[in-house]
C-alpha angles and dihedrals in degrees: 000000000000118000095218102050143015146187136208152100138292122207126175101265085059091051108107109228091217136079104257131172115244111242090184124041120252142208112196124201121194111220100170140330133033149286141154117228131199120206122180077334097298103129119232118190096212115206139148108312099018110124124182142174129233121202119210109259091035114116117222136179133191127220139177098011113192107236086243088054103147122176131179109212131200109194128205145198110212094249099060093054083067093048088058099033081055099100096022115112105255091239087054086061097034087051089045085052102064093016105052109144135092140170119205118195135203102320102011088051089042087049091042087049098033101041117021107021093044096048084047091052087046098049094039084074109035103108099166091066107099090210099042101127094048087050089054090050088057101046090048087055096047087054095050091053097058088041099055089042083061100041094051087053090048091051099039089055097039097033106051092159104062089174097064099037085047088059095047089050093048096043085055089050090048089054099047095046097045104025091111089059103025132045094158130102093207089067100042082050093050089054089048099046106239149096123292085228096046089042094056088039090053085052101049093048094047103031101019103241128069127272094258091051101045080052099049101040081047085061100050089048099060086043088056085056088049093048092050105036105039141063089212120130121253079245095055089034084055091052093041088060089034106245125151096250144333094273091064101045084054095050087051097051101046084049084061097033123026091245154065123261089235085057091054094040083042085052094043092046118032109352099065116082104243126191114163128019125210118208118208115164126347111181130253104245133143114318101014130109124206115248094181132011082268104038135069128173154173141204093278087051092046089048095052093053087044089053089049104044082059085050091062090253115149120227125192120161103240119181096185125017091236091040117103109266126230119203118249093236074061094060104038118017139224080341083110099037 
């Protein structure tokens, strides 16, 4: 498997049920069936012939999954988006950024699965071609080629008014650079150059909610991926998104959600019955050795398998949710016996 790209297929049962935040880049085909998909809050109906692109640090969640739902998915690193942005003028990836979806119909679909995504799936394994990253390159940019041509066509009949979409675009970027330090509309509205009540007018026509709640739900979401995904503290939590103190960022939270961030850290890490754990990747650092090109660990990672292991917890090493699994005791040994 490379480990800069990847191709295969999602079905309903690999979908998370939870909000997380992408560490590769991802193009999704539809190939039948339906899903909504939530990126940086932004909502996608998925369906056969929709095709979008996911940049790595979004977060993205999927909901109400039809029981047919097939995706073809061509994974990322980073570093090989910019391998294939390279050449790319830089308004064609600005406009992919905050433009990222397409939907193909009857001949265009059938060109875009029979031509393009075939001859990416061939050349994304074949391994024996000495030039088989460069091909890949190429077929990706073909790809995004066809897909921003679509896209542009798609915003310029359903978005007459490109004023009041651009400011849109650029007022979610804003957000999603500066949240941590900024939660007001006044200040997002200072650094546009309009009004605060232009600004939250703008919002609701073009998202649906006004400007202080698509900041703040923004917020919480991120909150709901820390909490998940981290072993930090509320306290640290509360300096990492800059409030006063934990109590406030308690107060806050409860006020969004219902509830306090310790009851959803308390959900996430003891109160959710658990019985199989799949490790993806688990960073190189001091005092860790690598056990597969993805995984590093130490003695205190190796104790706590070995604890949950005791505890009748399943353990299985899972790059991607829809990837074959190998069981741990396969990668390293009677470490575990």
């Amino acid at each position: 498997m490379s480990e800069e790209y990847l191709f295969h297929t999602r079905k309903k049962p690999d979908l998370f049920s939870y909000p997380y935040r992408m560490e590769r880049g991802e193009l999704l085909f539809c190939l039948q069936g339906g899903v909504q998909l939530y990126i940086n809050q932004q909502k996608y109906a998925l369906a056969a012939g929709s095709v979008i692109l996911v940049f790595p640090e979004q977060i993205t969640f999927y909901k109400d999954a039809t029981d047919d739902l097939e995706l073809a998915v061509f994974a990322f690193s980073a570093q090989f988006r910019h391998e294939i942005f390279y050449s790319l003028p830089s308004d064609k990836v600005s406009f992919m950024r905050e433009h990222n979806y397409s939907s193909f119909r009857d001949e265009e679909w059938d060109g875009i699965c029979n031509h393009y995504l075939k001859l990416l799936q061939q050349k994304s394994v074949d391994s024996d071609n000495i030039y088989q990253r460069e091909l890949v390159i190429y077929c990706c940019r073909m790809l995004f080629y066809e897909i921003c041509n679509q896209s542009e066509r798609l915003y310029r009949q359903t978005k007459p008014n490109h004023l009041r979409w651009r400011l849109k675009d650029r007022f979610i970027a804003l957000v999603i650079e500066s949240f941590r330090e900024q939660r007001s509309v006044d200040y997002y509205a200072d650094k546009l150059c309009v009004t605060t009540r232009h600004l939250s007018k703008t919002i609701q026509q073009t998202v649906g909610c006004t400007a202080k709640e698509w900041i703040d739900d923004y917020v919480i979401l991120e909150l709901k991926v820390t909490l998940h995904s981290t072993a930090l503290s509320i306290q640290e939590i509360a300096n990492q998104f800059n409030f006063p103190d934990q109590s406030y960022l308690g107060r806050y939270f409860k006020h969004h959600t219902g509830m306090s961030p310790t009851d959803a850290l308390a959900l996430v890490k003891g109160g959710v019955p658990i019985t199989k754990i799949s490790i993806g990747h688990m960073q190189a650092g001091e005092g860790k050795h690598p056990i597969t090109p993805a995984v590093a660990v130490d003695d205190t990672d190796i104790a706590a398998f070995k604890e949950l292991q005791e505890l009748g917890i399943e353990l299985e090493i899972r790059y991607l949710p829809s990837s074959n699994p190998d069981p741990i005791q396969l990668v390293i040994g009677d470490v575990l016996k």
